[in-house]
ROZAVO-195457 format. One record per residue (C-alpha): residue number from 1; x, y, z; residue in one letter. Coordinates in steps of 0.5 Angstrom, whole numbers, plus 2048, in hexadecimal, padded with zeros to 3 digits. Example, Ala and Ser with C-alpha at 12.3 -4.5 7.8 and 13.67 -1.06 7.14 Angstrom:
2
<seq: 1 | east: 819 | north: 7F7 | up: 810 | type: a>
<seq: 2 | east: 81B | north: 7FE | up: 80E | type: s>
END
This chain:
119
<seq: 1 | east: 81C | north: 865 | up: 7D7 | type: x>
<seq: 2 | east: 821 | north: 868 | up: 7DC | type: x>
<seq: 3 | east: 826 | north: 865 | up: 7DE | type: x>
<seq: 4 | east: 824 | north: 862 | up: 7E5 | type: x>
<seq: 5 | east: 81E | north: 85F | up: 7E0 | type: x>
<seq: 6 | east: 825 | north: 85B | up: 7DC | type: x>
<seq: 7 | east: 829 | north: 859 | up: 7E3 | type: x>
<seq: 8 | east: 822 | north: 856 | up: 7E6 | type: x>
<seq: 9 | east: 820 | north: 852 | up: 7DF | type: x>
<seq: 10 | east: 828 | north: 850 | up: 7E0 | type: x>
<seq: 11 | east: 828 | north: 84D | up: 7E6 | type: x>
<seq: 12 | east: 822 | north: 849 | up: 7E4 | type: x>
<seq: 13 | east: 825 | north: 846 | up: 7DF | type: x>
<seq: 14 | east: 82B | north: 844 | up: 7E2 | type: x>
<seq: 15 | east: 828 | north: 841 | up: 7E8 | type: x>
<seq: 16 | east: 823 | north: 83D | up: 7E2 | type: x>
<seq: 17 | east: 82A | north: 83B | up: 7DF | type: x>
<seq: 18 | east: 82D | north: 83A | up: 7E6 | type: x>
<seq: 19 | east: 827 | north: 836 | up: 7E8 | type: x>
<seq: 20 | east: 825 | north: 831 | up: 7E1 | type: x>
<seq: 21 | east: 82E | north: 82F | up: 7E3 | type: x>
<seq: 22 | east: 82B | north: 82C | up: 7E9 | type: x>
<seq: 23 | east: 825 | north: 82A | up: 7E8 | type: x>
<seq: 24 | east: 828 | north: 826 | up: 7E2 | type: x>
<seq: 25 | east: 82F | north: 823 | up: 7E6 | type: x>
<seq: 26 | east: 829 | north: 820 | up: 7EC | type: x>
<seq: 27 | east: 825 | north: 81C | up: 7E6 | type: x>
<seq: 28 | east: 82B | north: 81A | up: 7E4 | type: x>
<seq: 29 | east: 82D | north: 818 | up: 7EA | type: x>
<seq: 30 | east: 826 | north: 814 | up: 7EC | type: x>
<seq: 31 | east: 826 | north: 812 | up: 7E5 | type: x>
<seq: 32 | east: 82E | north: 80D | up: 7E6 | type: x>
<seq: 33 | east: 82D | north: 80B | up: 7ED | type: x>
<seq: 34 | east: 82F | north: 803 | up: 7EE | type: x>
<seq: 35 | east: 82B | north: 800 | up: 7E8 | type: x>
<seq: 36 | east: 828 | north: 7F8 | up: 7EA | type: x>
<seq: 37 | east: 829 | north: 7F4 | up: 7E5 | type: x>
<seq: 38 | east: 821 | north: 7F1 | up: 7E3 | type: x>
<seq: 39 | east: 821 | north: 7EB | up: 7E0 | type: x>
<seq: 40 | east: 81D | north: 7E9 | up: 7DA | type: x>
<seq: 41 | east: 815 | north: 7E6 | up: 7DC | type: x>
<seq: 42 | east: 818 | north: 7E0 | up: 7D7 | type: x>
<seq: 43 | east: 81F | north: 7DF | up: 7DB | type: x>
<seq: 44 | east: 81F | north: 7D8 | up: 7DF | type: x>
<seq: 45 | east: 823 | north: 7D9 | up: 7E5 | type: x>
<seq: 46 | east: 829 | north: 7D4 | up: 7E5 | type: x>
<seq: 47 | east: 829 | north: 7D0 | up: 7EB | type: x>
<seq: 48 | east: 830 | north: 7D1 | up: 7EF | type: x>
<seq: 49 | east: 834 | north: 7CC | up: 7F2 | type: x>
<seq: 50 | east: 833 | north: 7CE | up: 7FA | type: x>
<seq: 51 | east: 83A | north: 7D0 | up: 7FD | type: x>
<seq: 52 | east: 83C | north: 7CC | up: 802 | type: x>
<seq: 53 | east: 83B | north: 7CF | up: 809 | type: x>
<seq: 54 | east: 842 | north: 7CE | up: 80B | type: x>
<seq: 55 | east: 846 | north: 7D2 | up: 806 | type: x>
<seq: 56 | east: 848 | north: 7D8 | up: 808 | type: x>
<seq: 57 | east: 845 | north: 7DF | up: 804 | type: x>
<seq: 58 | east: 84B | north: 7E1 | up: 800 | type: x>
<seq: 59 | east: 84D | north: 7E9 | up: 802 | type: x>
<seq: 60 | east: 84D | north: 7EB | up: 7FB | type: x>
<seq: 61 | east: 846 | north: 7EA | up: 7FA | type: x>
<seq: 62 | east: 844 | north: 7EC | up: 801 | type: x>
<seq: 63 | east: 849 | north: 7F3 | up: 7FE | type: x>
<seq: 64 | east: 845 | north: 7F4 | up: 7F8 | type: x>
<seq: 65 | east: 83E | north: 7F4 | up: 7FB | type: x>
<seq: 66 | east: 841 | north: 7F8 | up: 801 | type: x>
<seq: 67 | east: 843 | north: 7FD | up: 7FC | type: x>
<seq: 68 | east: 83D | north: 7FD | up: 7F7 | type: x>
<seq: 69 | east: 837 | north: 7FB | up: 7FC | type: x>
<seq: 70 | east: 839 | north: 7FF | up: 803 | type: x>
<seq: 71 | east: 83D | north: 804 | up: 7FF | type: x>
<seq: 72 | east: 836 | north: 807 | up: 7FC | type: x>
<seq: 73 | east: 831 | north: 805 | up: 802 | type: x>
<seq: 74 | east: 836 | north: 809 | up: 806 | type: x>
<seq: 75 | east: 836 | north: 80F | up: 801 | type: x>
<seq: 76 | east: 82F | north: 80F | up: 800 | type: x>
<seq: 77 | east: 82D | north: 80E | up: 807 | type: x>
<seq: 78 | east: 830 | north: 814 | up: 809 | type: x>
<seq: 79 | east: 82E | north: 818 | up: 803 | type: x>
<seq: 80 | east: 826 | north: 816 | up: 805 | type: x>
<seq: 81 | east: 826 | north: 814 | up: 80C | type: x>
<seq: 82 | east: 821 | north: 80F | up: 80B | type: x>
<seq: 83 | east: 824 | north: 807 | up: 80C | type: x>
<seq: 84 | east: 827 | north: 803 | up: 806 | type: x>
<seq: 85 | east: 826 | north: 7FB | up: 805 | type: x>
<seq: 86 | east: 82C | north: 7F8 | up: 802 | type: x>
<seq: 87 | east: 82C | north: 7F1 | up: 7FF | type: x>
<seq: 88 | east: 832 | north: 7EC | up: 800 | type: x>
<seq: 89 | east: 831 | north: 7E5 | up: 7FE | type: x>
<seq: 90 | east: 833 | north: 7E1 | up: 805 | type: x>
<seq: 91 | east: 833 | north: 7E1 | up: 80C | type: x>
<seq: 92 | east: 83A | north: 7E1 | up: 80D | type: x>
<seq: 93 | east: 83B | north: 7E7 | up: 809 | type: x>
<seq: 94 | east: 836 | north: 7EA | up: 80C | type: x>
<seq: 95 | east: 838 | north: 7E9 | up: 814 | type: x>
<seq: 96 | east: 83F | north: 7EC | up: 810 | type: x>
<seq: 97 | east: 83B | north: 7F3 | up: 80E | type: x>
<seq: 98 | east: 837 | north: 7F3 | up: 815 | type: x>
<seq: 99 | east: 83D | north: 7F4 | up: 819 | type: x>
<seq: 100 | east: 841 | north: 7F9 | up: 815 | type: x>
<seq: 101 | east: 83A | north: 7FD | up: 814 | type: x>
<seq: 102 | east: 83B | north: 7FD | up: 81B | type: x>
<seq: 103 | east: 842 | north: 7FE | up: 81C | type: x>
<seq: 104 | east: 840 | north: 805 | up: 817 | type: x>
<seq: 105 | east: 83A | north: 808 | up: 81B | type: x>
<seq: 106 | east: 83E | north: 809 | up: 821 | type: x>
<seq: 107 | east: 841 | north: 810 | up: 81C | type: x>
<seq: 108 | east: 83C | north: 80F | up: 817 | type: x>
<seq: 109 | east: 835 | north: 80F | up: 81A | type: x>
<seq: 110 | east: 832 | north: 80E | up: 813 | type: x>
<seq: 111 | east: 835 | north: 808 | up: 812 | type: x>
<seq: 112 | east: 830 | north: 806 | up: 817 | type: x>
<seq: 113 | east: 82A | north: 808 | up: 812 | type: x>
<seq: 114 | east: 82E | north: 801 | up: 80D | type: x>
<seq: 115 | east: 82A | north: 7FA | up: 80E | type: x>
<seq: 116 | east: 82C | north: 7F4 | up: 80C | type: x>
<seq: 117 | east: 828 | north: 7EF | up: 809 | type: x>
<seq: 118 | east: 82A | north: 7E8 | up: 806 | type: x>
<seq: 119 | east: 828 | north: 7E7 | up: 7FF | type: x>
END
């Protein structure tokens, strides 16, 4: 075997260890992103007191979701280019995400990809 034989097989083998790192930080990747709860098919849901139209929504909550819902959306619109539904529980919080998804595509224009939807 000479030794241009050694160094191709070489290469070969790195790029084969170069490329399993990758292939498996991508599965990893896929395999851990924003798990939904599931309820079970014997779980009951619990019937919630309506909130009372007046109250105003708490910004901390309203914090929260923005970090955890648009934060992701936001991230995975840019990485895809394909639009994301995010989910929020009512129309007030969802007039809030609206218009700061709006004041955010003025830079960024992905933002624009991110739809709100009143779950």
């Amino acid at each position: 075997m000479s030794s241009r034989d050694i160094e191709q097989v070489m290469h070969r083998r790195a790029f084969r260890v170069a490329f399993a790192k990758v292939a498996s930080a991508s599965r990893r990747l896929r395999r851990y992103r924003e798990k939904r709860a599931r309820t079970a098919w014997f779980d009951h849901p619990v019937e919630a007191e309506p909130a009372p139209l007046s109250a105003p929504p708490d910004p901390v909550a309203i914090a929260v979701l923005a970090m955890e819902s648009l934060g992701r959306a936001s991230m995975r619109a840019a990485f895809t280019g394909v639009e994301v539904k995010v989910a929020v529980p009512d129309h007030t919080t969802a007039a809030i995400f609206r218009a700061a998804l709006s004041q955010t595509a003025r830079n960024r224009s992905t933002d624009q990809l991110i739809r709100v939807v009143v779950d």
